[in-house]
N, C-alpha and C positions, 0 to 999 in steps of 0.2 A: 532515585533510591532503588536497589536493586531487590529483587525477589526476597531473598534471606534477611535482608534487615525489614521487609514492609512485615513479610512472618511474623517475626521478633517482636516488631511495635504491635501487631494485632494482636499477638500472645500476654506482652504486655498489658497494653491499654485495656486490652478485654477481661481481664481476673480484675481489674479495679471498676469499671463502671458494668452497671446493670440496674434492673431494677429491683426494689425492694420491696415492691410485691410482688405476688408470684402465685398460681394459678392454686388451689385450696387440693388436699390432699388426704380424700376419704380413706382411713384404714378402718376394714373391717376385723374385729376381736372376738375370735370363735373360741375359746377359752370357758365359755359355760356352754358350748355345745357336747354335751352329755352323753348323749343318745346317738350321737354323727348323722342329726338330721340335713348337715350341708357336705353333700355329697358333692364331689371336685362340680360338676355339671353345675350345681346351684351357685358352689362360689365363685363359677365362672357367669353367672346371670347374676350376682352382685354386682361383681367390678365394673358391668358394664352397664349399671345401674352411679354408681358411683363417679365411669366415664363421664357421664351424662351431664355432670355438675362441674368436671376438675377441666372439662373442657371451655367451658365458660367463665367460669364463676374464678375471681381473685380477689384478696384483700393482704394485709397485711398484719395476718397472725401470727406473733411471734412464742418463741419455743418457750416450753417449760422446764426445766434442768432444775431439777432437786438435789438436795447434797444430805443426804443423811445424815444427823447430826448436827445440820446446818437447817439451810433455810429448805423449808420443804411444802408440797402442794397436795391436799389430801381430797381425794374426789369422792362422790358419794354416787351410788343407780341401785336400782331393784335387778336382781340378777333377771335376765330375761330366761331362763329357765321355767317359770311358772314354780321356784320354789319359795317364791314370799322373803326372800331372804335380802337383805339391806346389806350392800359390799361397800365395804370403806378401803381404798387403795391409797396407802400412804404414801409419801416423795414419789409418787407420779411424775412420770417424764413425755413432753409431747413433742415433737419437732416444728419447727417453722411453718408452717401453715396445714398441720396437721389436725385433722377433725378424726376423733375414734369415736367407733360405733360399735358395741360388744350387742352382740345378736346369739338368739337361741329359739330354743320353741317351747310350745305347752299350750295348754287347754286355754285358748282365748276365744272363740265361737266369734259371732258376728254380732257387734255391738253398735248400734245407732248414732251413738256420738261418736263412733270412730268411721263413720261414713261406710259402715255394714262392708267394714272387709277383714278378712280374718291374719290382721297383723294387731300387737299395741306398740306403738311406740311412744318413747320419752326425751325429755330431755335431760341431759343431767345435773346434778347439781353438785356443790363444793361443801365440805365442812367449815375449811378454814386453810389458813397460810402457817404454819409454825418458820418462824424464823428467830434466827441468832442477833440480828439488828432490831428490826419493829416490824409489828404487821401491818405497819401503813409506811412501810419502806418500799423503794425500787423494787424489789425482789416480790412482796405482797402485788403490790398494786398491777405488775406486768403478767402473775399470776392469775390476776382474778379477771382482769378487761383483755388477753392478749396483746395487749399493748393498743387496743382500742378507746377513741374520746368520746364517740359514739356506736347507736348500733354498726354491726354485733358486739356490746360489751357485757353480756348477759354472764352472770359468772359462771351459767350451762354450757359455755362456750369450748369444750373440750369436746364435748359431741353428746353420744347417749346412746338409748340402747334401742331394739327393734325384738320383740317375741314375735314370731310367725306361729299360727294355729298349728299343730301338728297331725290334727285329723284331717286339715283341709286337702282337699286334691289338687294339687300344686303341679304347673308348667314350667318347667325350668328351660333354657332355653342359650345354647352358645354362642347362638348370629341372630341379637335381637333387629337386624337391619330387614332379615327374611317376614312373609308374610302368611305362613302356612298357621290352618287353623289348630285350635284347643280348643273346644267345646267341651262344656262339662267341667274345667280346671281351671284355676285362678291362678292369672301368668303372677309370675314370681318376681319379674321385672318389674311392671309395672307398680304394683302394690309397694316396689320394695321405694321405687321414684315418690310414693305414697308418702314413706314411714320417712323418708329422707325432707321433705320440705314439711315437715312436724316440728321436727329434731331443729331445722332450720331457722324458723321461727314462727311458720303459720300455726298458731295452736291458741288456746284460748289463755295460757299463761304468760303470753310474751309481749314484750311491751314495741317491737318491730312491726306487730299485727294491728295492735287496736288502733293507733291515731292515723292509721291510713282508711278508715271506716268511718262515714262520714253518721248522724245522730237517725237514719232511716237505712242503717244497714247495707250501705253499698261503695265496693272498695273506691277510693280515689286517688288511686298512685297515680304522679303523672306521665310518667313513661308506662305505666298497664294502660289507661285512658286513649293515649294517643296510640298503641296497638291498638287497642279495640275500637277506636274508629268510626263512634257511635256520637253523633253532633245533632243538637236540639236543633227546632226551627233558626234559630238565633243565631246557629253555627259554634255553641260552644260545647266541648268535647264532653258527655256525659258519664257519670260513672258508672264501672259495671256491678249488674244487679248478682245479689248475694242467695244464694239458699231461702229460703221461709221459713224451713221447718228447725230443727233443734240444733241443725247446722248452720244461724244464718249468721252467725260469728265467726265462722271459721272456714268456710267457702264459701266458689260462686257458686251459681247458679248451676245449675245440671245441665243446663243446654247453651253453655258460652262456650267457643270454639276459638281456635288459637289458631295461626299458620304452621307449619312445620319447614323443613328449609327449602324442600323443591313448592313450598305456597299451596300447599294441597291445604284445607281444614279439617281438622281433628277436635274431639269434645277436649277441652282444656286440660291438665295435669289439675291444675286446681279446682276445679268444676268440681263440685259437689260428685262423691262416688263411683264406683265402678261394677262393672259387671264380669260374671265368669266369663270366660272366654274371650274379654275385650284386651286389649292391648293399647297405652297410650306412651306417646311419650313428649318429654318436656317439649311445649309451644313456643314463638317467639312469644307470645301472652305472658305465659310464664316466667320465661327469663326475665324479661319486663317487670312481673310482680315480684321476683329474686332482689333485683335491683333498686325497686319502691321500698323494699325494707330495709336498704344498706348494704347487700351484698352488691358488689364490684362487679358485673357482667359485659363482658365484650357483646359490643352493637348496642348497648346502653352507653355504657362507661369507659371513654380510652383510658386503659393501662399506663401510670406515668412511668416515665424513666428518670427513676431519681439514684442517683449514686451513693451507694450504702456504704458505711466508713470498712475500709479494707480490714479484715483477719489479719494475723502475722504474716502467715504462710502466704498469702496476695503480695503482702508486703515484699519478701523475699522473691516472690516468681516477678515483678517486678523489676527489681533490682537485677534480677539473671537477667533478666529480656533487655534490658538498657545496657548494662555490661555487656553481651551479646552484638548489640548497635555498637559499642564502641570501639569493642575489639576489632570489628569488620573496617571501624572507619579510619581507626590505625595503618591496618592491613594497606588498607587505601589510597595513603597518603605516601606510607615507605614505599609502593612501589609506582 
């Protein structure tokens, strides 16, 4: 087979198989940022906050496409603005494994149950499905689970929101890879890795969090367990211990530590709280407890390669790329 035809078949073959899940796709929605509290600098310590997750983390959340007049998907959040206001966005549209996150700021101080750092974050929630067929049609039900049989099928599952304090003194920061200090400010990254595994499902309203929590409060995922590495006399892998105090539903402990990739340890993303000036980022622990909920993480979970029924347009590129083959093998035979 000579060069131009193996093209052709790779050209081919390759727009029909792949997989059909595909790595989750945080869009940030600055749309209630009011005040232009995210300055390019800060939106650039999002994404790389949002890297953090889209490089790991896959499933197979499928798109929402509303039709006005038709079947449509109407989502509900508190504007993160700090103006109390309830937004309903009607025939909402989301793409393929798109999670949106609409952030703002306002007067949110340092709250206890939100692990004393000055963000609040949410999950969202749906009103309902209007459709032209039934609301317990194709169209409803791929709406409201993503086309999930289990977790994530939370109908918060389009994303949610994140208010950052406004008063706080905030580190923002373009190469979260660097090590230089902030003292005094509350890195903007980290916090934001915070508001993102909330939104995710660690929170006290999510049904991904509680049945991995054994009846004495301590997580038992079994890919978090076998990271953490901790074996009774007996040799059986023990679960790790959770917060005491008003946290003990919703993190660990404050002193469980995770590897990061060069094996160094760090106090865990999910560890109970943070401090000004500290900087953390997602553990292999972490990804680990990602994964004990249902999210799909590479070094947990291989990626299948399952072949997704071809578009039209596949169809056609296709049929070029073989037409392509054939014309060559013509060519080939007349001389």
């Amino acid at each position: 087979m000579n060069n131009f035809r193996r093209l052709a078949l790779a050209l081919a073959l390759g727009s029909t198989f792949g997989s059909a899940h595909a790595y989750v796709n945080i869009v940030f929605d600055y749309s209630y940022d009011s005040s232009g509290f995210f300055t390019a600098e800060r939106r650039a310590t999002l994404e790389q906050a949002a890297q953090a997750f889209e490089t790991r983390v896959f499933d197979d959340l499928t798109a929402i496409q509303s039709t006005p007049g038709g079947d449509g998907y109407v989502i509900e959040f508190n504007q993160p603005n700090n103006s109390g206001l309830q937004t309903r966005i009607e025939n909402a549209n989301l793409a393929a494994g798109e999670l949106r996150i609409f952030v703002g700021s306002g007067n949110v101080g340092l709250n206890q149950s939100r692990e004393s750092i000055p963000i609040a974050s949410q999950m969202g929630t749906y009103n309902g499905v209007t459709s032209t067929t039934s609301q317990f049609g194709e169209f409803a039900q791929n709406a409201r689970t993503r086309g999930q049989e289990n977790w994530p099928d939370e109908p918060a599952m389009w994303g949610g929101t994140i208010t950052y304090d406004s008063s706080a003194n905030w580190y923002a920061d373009t190469d979260v890879s660097t090590g230089e200090s902030f003292a005094g400010q509350w890195d903007l990254y980290s916090v934001t890795l915070k508001g993102l595994v909330s939104i995710l499902g660690a929170n006290v309203t999510s049904d991904a969090w509680y049945p991995l929590l054994s009846g004495v409060g301590r997580f038992n995922g079994a890919h978090a367990k076998e990271e953490y590495g901790v074996r009774n006399p007996r040799g059986v892998l023990q679960a790790i211990p959770m917060e005491e105090i008003i946290s003990s539903s919703t993190r660990l402990a404050s002193n469980i530590q995770g590897k990061l990739d060069d094996g160094t340890l760090q106090t865990a993303l999910f560890a109970w709280g943070l401090s000004m000036g500290e900087r953390r980022h997602l553990t292999e622990l972490d990804y680990a407890i990602l994964d004990d909920m249902g999210w799909d993480v590479t070094g947990f979970t291989e990626m299948p390669n399952t072949p997704p029924v071809p578009e039209p347009q596949t169809w056609a590129m296709l049929a070029a790329g073989l037409g392509l083959i054939g014309v060559q093998a013509r060519k080939k035979m007349r001389g």
